[in-house]
N, C-alpha and C positions, 0 to 999 in steps of 0.2 A: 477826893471824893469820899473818905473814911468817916466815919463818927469821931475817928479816934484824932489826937494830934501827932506827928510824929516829927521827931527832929530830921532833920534833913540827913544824909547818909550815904555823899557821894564817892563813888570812886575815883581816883585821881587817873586823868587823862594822860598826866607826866610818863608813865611806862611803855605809852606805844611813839614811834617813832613816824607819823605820816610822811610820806616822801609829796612831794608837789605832784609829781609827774610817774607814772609807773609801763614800762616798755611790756613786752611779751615775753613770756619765758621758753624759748625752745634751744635745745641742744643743751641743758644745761649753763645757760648764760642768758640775761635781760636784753633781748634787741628790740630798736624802734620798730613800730607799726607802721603796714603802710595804708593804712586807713585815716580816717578823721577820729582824729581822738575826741572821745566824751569827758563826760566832769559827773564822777559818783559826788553823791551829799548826804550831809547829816538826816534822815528824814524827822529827829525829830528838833531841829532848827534851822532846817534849811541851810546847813552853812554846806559852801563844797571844800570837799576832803582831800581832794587830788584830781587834776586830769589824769586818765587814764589810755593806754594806746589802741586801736581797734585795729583787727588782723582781716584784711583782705586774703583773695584765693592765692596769692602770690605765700602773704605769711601759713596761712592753713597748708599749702602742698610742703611748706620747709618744716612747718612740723610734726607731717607724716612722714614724711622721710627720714628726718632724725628720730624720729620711733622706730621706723621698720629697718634703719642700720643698726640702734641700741638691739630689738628686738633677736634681729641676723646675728652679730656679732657678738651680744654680753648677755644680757639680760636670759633670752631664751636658752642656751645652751647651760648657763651657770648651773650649779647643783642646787635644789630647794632649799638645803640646810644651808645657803650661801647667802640666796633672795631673803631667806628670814631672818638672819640678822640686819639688815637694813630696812626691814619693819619694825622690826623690835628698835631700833635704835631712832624712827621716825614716831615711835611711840611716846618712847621716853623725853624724846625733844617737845614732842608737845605739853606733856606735864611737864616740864623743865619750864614753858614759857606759856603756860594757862594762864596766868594772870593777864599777860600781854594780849595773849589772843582773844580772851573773852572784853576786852575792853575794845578791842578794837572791831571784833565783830559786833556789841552793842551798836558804836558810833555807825557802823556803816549801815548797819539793819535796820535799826530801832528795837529792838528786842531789850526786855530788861535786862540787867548786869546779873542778877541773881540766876534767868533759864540760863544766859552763855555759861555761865560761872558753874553752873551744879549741873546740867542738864547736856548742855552742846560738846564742850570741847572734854570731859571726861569721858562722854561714849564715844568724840570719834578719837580720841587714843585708846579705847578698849576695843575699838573695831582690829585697828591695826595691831594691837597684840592680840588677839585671837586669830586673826586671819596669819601672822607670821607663825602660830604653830600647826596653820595647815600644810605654810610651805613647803613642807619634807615629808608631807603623809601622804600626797594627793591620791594616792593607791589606793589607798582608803578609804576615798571617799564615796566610790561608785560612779565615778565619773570621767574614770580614765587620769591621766596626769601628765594630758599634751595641748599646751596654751592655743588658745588663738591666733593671736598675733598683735595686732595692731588695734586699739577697744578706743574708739572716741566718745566722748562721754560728754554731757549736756545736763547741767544742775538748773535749780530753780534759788532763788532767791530766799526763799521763806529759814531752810537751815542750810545757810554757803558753806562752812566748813562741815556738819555732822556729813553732809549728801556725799559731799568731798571724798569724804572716810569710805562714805558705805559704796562710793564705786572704785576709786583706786586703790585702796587692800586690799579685797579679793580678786582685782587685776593681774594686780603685780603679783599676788602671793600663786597665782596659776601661772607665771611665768609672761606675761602678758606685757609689752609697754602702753601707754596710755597718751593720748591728746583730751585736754577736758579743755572746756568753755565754763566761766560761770556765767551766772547772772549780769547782765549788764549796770545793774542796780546794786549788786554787792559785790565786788568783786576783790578786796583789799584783802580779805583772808587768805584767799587762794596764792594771792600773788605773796602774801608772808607764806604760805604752805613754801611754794619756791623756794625761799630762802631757807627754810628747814628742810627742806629736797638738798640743797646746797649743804648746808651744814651738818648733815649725815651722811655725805660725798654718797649720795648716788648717783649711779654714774651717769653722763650724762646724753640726753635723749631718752631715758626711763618713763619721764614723769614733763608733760610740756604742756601749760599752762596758756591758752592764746585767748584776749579778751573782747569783745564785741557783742554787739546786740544779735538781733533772728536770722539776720544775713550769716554772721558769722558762723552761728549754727548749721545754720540749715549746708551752706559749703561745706563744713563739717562732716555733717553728715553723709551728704551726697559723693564724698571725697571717695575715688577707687580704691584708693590704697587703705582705708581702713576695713577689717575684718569683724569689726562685732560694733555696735550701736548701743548703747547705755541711756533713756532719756527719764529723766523724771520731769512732771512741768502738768502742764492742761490738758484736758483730754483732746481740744482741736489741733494742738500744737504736734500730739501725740500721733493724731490718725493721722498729718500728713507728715509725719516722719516715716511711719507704714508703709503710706503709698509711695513714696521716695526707694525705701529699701527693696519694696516689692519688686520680685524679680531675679536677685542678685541673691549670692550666697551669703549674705552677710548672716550673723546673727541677730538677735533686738532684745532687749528689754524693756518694758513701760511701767513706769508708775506714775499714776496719771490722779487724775480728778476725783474728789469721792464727795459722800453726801450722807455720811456717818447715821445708823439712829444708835440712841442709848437711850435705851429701853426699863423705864424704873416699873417695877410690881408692888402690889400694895404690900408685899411680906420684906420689902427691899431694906437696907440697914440703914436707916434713913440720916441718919449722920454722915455715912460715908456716902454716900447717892450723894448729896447734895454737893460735896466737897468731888467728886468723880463728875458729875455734870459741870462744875465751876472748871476745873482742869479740863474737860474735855472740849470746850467750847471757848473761855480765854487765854490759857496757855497760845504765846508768842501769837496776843492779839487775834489768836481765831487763823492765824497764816500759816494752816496743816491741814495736810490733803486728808489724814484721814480725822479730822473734828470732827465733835460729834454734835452736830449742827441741827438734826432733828432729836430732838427730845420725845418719848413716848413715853408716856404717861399712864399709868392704872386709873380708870374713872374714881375707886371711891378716893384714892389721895392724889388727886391734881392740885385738889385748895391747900391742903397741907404743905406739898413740893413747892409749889408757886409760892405759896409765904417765907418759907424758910430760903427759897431759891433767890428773892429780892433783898429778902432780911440780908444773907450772904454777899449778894451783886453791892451793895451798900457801903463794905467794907470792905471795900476791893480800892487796891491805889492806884489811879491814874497820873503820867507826869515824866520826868526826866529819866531816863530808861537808864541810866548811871547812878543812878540812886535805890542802894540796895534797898531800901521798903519798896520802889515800884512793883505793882503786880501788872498791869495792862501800860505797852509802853507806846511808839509811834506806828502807825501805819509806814508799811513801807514807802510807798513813791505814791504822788497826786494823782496819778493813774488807777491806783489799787484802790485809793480812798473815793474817786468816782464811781470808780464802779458797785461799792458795798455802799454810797448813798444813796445809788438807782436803783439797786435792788431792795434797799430799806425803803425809799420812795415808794417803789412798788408796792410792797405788801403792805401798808399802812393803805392806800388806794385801793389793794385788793378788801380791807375791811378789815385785816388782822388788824387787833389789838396788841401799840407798840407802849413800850417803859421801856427807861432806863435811870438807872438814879441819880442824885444829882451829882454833878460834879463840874469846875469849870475845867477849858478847855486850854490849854497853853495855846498865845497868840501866834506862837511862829510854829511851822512843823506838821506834820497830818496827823491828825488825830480822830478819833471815833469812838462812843463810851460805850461799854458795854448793855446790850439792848437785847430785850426779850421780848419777842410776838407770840401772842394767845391767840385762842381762837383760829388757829391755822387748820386749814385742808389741804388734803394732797394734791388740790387742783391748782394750790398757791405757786406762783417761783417760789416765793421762798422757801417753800417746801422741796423745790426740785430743781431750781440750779443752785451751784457751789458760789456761796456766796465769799467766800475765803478770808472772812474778819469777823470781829465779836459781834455775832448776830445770832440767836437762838431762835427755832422756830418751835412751840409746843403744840403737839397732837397729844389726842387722847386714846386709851383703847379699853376694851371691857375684858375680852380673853386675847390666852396666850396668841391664838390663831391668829385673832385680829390683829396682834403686835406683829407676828411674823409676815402677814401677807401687806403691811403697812411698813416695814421697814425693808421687806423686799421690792415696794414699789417704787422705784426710782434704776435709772439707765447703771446706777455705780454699783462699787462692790469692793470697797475696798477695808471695808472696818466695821463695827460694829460694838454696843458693850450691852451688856444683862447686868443688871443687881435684883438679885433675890436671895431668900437664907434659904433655897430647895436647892440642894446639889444634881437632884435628877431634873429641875427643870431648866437651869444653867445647862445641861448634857443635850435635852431635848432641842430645847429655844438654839442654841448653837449651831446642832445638824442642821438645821431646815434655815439658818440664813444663808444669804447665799455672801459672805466676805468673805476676805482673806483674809483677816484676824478678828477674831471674837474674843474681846477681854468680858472676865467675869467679877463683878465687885472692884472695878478699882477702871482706868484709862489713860491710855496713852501711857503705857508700859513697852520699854524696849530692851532688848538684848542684844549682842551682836550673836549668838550662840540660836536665835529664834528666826527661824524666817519672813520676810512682808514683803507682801505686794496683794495685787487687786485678782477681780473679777469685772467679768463685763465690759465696763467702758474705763475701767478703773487700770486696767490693763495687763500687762501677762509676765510674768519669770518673777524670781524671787530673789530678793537681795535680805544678805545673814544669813547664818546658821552656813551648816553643811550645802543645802541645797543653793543657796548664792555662790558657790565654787560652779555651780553647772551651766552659768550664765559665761563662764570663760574658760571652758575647757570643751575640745573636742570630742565629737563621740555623742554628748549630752543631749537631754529631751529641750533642757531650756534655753 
């Protein structure tokens, strides 16, 4: 879909090793499911990649158990300076075999080679060496430095290995053992995570890996024997995790749904604005909770932004997600891509005006090109559910105020971005949104060292930084 031509520029699939079939990882060792195995696929050629095992309440109770004997017996008592070198050494295994794993989370995601490659697997090995040198400070932290226990955890599909990172480091590094679920859609990362659980000999029942779809979950969840709930995912998926917990001393974390604005001013840098709204809406296809999906706009340069915003969507590469020029690669599964047609359906009915540039579409695989609606009102869906793929909705506003009570109106809260050259009104515009992260001039900026998570329906505790230690230690607010 570029003006430009570009040589093709694939990476070679030769370095991962797909197994046919993939069992469940508890105790430290792969044992069969006693579920009906599924069959993950390439989403961007349909091909299938492996069956995989699905874990019944039978496998889900064997690997709480093997949690909360590791948790009894090794993990919990060990000294932090002990838990931290087996982070440090799960770090370094992952740069050791980033090429591997970014090729292999491309195939199972769709995500281009170049986000796994620069983007995914270097922050969740920076996750896990920052969080191994909290291991032995926990004193420190404010939050006391007596684990949980037993943390079951529940990831979303959109980044399988980074979510990976950002719930079992700060797990383990508070002393904690772990049961995690991924995605029933992506799930080939995690089960290599295993095998680097293995190859850094942690011991085992630490770290136990069980794969299935919302059943598997939701048994998860609802399991007595786990002590703390980790969920990232949908906001409906999220409130009846809620009601589930409700009652019980567990603890909970959510990061949930969001409905992003990035907010440009007519003083904004307009070069980087433009390249800040392109990243903040097709970075990995639009499949981030906090995208920045509503654009808000200064009335006297809307014509401006919209020109230069198409001119840029133009030159954007659609196509084999292993081919390091792709910029926008597959939709993840026929499901996701339903639903961002119904919702694109929608708002073109509702009267917004849709573009997208040209580009064809590969015949196999889900795909969707990048697409901007004008003329949007906040009365639109598209303005107000989370449409979660490259769909842009453009509002406009005259003053600051207008901007603030226009990207305050929507149930989320999870993000947020300003471009303007006013440092005091970047400071203003800030305080009065109501997110949990406000980036200024740039988007979708992460640290492990920064905390994130939502508001509102966006949901509650914070994962990174210092304050993600208090999602798994006792004593703590979060």
């Amino acid at each position: 879909m570029s003006i430009f031509e570009y040589a093709p520029a694939p990476e070679s699939r030769a370095i991962v090793d797909i197994k046919g079939s993939y069992g469940l990882f508890v105790n430290g060792e792969f044992t069969d499911g006693h579920g009906t195995p599924f069959k993950t696929v390439n989403p961007a050629t349909e091909e299938v990649l492996a069956e995989v095992a699905e874990a019944d309440a039978s496998d889900v109770d064997a690997a709480v158990k093997a949690a909360r004997k590791a948790y009894d017996k090794v993990w919990g008592p060990m000294p932090g300076r002990e838990r931290a070198k087996y982070l440090y050494r799960i770090a370094r295994i992952l740069q050791e075999r980033a090429r591997e794993i970014s090729v292999l989370e491309t195939i199972d995601n769709g995500k281009p080679i170049k986000e796994s490659r620069d983007v995914d697997v270097p922050t969740a090995a920076a996750f896990f060496f920052y969080y191994a040198g909290w291991a032995d400070k926990l004193e420190h932290s404010g939050y006391g430095s007596t684990p949980l226990g037993v943390a079951g955890q529940v990831i979303p599909w959109n980044f399988p290995l980074l979510m990976l990172a950002w719930k079992i480091a700060p797990a383990l590094a508070c002393g904690n053992t772990v049961v995690l679920k991924p995605a029933e859609t992506t799930p080939l990362t995690a089960l290599l995570f295993a095998e680097i659980c293995q190859q850094a000999d942690l011991p085992p029942g630490v770290v136990n890996i069980i794969t299935g779809a919302g059943a598997t979950g939701e048994t998860l969840v609802g399991h007595p024997g786990i002590d703390k709930v980790a969920f990232t995912g949908s906001t409906g998926v999220g409130k009846a995790i809620a009601r589930t917990v409700a009652g019980s001393d567990k603890k909970i974390t959510l990061e949930l749904g969001g409905k992003a604005a990035n907010i440009v001013f007519d003083d904004a840098p307009m070069d980087q604005a433009i390249e800040g709204i392109v990243n903040g809406i097709f970075f990995n296809q639009g499949h981030v909770c906090c995208a920045g999906s509503r654009l808000l706009v200064q009335e006297s340069v809307a014509d401006e932004v919209l020109e230069r915003l198409k001119r840029r969507m133009s030159t954007l590469r659609l196509g084999d997600p292993l081919d390091k020029n792709t910029d926008v690669g597959a939709i993840n599964s026929a499901a996701q891509l339903a639903r961002i047609h119904e919702l694109s359906d929608v708002g073109e009915a509702e009267g917004a005006g849709r573009w997208s540039p040209e580009c064809e579409l590969p015949a196999n695989g889900f795909w969707f090109p990048p697409t901007v609606f004008t003329g949007v009102s906040q009365a639109h869906r598209i303005a107000r559910e989370e449409i979660f793929g490259p769909v842009l909705s453009v509002l406009t506003f005259r003053t600051p105020s207008e901007a603030v009570e226009k990207a305050n109106n929507t149930p989320y809260g999870l993000s947020a971005g300003i471009w303007t050259d006013k440092g005091s009104r970047i400071l203003d515009i800030a305080g009065r949104l109501r997110a949990g992260v406000v980036w200024a001039n740039t988007f979708n900026k992460f640290d492990p060292t920064s905390p994130f998570g939502g508001y509102k329906e966006s949901g509650y505790g914070r994962e990174g930084g210092r304050h993600g230690l208090a999602a798994y230690l006792k004593g703590a607010d979060a």
